[in-house]
N, C-alpha and C positions, 0 to 999 in steps of 0.2 A: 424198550423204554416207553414210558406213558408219554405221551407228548403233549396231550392236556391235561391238567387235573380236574377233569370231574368225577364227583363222588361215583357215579356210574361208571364212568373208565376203570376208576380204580378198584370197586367191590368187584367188576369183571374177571380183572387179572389175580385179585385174591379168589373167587373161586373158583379159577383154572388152576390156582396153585396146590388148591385142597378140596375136589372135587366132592360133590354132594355122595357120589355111589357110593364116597368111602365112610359115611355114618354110621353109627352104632349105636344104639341102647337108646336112640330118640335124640341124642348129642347132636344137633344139626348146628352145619354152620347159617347164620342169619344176619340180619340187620334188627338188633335187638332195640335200639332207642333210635328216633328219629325219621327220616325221611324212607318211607316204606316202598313208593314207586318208583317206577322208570324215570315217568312224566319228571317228576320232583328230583329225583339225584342228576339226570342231564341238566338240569338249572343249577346245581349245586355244582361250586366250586371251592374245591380243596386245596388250600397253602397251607395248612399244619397238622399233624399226624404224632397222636400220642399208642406207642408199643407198648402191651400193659401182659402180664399173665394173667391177671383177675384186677376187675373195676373195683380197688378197695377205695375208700372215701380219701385216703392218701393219693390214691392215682387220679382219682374224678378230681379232687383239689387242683392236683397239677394241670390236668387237661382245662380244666378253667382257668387256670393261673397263667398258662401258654393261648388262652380261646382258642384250642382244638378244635376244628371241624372235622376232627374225625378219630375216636378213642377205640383204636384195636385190640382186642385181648382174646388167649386163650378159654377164659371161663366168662361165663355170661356171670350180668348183675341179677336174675332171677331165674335162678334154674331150674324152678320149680312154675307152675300156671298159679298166676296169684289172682283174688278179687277186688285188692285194695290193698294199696301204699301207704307204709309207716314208717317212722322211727329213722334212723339210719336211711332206708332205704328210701325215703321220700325227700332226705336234706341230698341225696347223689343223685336221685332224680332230678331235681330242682335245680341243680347246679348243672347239668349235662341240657335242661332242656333250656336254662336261662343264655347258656352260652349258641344253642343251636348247634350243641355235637350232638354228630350221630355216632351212637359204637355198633359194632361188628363184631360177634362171636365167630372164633375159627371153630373151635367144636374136634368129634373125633376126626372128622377129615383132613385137618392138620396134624394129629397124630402119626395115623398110616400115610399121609402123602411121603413121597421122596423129597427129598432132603426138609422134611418134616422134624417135629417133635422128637420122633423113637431116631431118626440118623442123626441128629443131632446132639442126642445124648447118645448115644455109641461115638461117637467121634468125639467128644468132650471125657468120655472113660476111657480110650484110646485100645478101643474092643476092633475085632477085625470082621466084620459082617460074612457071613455067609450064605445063609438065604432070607426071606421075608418069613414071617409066622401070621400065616394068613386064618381069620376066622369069618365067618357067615354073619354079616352085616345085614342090614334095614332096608336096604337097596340091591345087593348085591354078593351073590355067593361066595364071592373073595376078597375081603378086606387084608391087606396086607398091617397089620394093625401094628406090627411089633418085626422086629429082626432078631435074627437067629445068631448067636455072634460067636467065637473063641477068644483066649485070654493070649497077651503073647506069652509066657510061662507056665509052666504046673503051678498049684499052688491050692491049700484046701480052703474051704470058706472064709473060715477066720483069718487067715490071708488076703482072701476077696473084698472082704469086708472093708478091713484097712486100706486096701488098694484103694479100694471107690470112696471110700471118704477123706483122701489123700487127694486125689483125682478133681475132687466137686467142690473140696474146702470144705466139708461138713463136719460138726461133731456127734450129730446121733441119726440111729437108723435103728427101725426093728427088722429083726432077722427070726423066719421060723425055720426048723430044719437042725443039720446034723454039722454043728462047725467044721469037725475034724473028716466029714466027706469032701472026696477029692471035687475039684469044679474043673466038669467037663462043656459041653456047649450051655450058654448062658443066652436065654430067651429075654431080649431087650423090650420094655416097653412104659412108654413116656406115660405121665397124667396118672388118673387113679379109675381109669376105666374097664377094669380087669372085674368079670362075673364071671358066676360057674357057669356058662359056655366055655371061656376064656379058657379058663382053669382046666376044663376037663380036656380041651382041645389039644392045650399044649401040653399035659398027658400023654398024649392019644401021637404026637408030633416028638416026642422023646425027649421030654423037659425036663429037665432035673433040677436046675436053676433058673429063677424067674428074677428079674428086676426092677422096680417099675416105681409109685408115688405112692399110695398108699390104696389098702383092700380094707374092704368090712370085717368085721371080724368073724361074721360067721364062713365069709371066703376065705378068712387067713384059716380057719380051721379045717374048710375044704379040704385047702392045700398040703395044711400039713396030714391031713388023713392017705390023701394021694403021694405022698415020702416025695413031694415036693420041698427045695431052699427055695425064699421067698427072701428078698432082699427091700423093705419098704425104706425108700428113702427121705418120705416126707410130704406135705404138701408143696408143692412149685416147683421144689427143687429141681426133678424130671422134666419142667415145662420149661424152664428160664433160659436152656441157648438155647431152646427153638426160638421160642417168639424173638430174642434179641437176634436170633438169625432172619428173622422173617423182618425185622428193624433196620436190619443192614441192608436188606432184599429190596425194601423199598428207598432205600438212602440208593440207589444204585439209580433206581425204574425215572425216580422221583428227581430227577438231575437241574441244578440251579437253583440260582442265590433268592427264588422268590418260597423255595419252599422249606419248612423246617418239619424233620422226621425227628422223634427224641426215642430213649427209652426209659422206663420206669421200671426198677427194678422192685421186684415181691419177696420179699423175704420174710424166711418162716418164723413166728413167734413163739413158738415152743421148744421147751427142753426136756429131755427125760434126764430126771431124776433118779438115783437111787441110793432112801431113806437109810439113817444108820441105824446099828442095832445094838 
């Protein structure tokens, strides 16, 4: 249990939870907006905590709507190195720094952590884990990035298919691959951080089926060159009980009536279509 809230106590126990070795692709977890020091987060103290997947101006609305002192999400507000703020992203900067929230990127190390991202969607599919699907991180020769999993029945894709979007409440997913191929071990992994490292690794790890958020397209065509199934299931959809796990995680740490943990749910804006003829 945290037993004070300060913003230092508690960015402590979120990167014990999802360790820096376990990074990937430059995906660090961080202190993206606000109080960058030591000195400054031990003075900082935290009564309200907004659980976000991604900082959309829906969630930064709410974290101001609550005055957050502290907006947690799986995806950062600037995933890119910027030179200058605009548009959109200067009315959610505005609003994060007028309230004095700070947010926190968990990054790929809440992905590969235990009881992370990728466990949390293997539990949410109702898949039976059996080992880790480790790849060569930024830090660290074995990033446990993804789990290896079995289904409890035979069943061929087009079967898989349906299960998992039965399973998450979804109605669309792209699928590359061979429907009527039987699904043997199914290579789990949360977010949309999957490159040709990835790709070729879990090849190389005897993947046949892959599951995960969404690929580029010139990956999705890796994979299907590799006689890999690829199961995209969308933006968020992979990240949303983690982080709502990681919401409950601190509704536990974070005990008593002076603090308020919430969570903000992300939900995908898109639909696939298909035009008549």
């Amino acid at each position: 249990m945290i037993e004070l809230g300060t913003l230092r106590e508690i960015l402590r126990r979120l990167e014990t939870l999802a360790p820096r070795e376990f990074t990937l692709h430059g995906f660090e977890s961080r202190v993206e907006v606000g109080h960058q020091t030591e000195h400054e987060q031990i003075k900082t103290t935290v009564k309200r905590v907004l659980v976000a997947t991604y900082p959309s101006r829906r969630v930064v609305t709410k974290a101001s709507q609550m005055k957050a002192n502290l907006l947690v999400t799986h995806r950062p507000l600037f995933p890119w190195a910027i030179d200058r703020v605009t548009g959109a992203d200067l009315v959610r900067l505005r609003l994060l720094t007028k309230n004095y929230t700070s947010t926190y990127v968990m990054g790929s190390p809440w992905i590969a952590a235990r009881d992370g991202l990728s466990d949390a969607l293997v539990e949410a599919l109702g898949l039976t884990r059996v080992r880790d699907f480790t790849v060569v991180g930024d830090f660290s020769q074995s990033v446990p990035i993804g789990r290896v999993c079995t289904t409890s029945k035979d069943m061929n894709h087009s079967g898989f298919a349906n299960y998992v979007a039965a399973k998450l409440s979804i109605e669309n997913m792209v699928f590359t691959g061979d429907l009527d191929a039987q699904v043997e071990e199914v290579f789990v992994v949360a977010g949309s951080i999957l490159d040709m490292p990835e790709i070729l690794e879990a090849k190389k790890q005897g993947a046949k089926t892959i599951v995960t958020g969404e690929l580029a397209p010139d990956i999705r065509l890796l994979a299907r060159e590799e006689d890999l199934n690829v199961l995209e299931l969308g933006a968020f959809v992979t990240e949303e009980p983690g982080m709502r796990r990681l919401c409950n995680y601190l509704r536990l740490e974070l005990e008593g009536e002076n603090y308020t943990i919430e969570f903000e749910e992300t939900r995908p804006v898109t639909r696939v279509l298909r035009p008549y003829k």
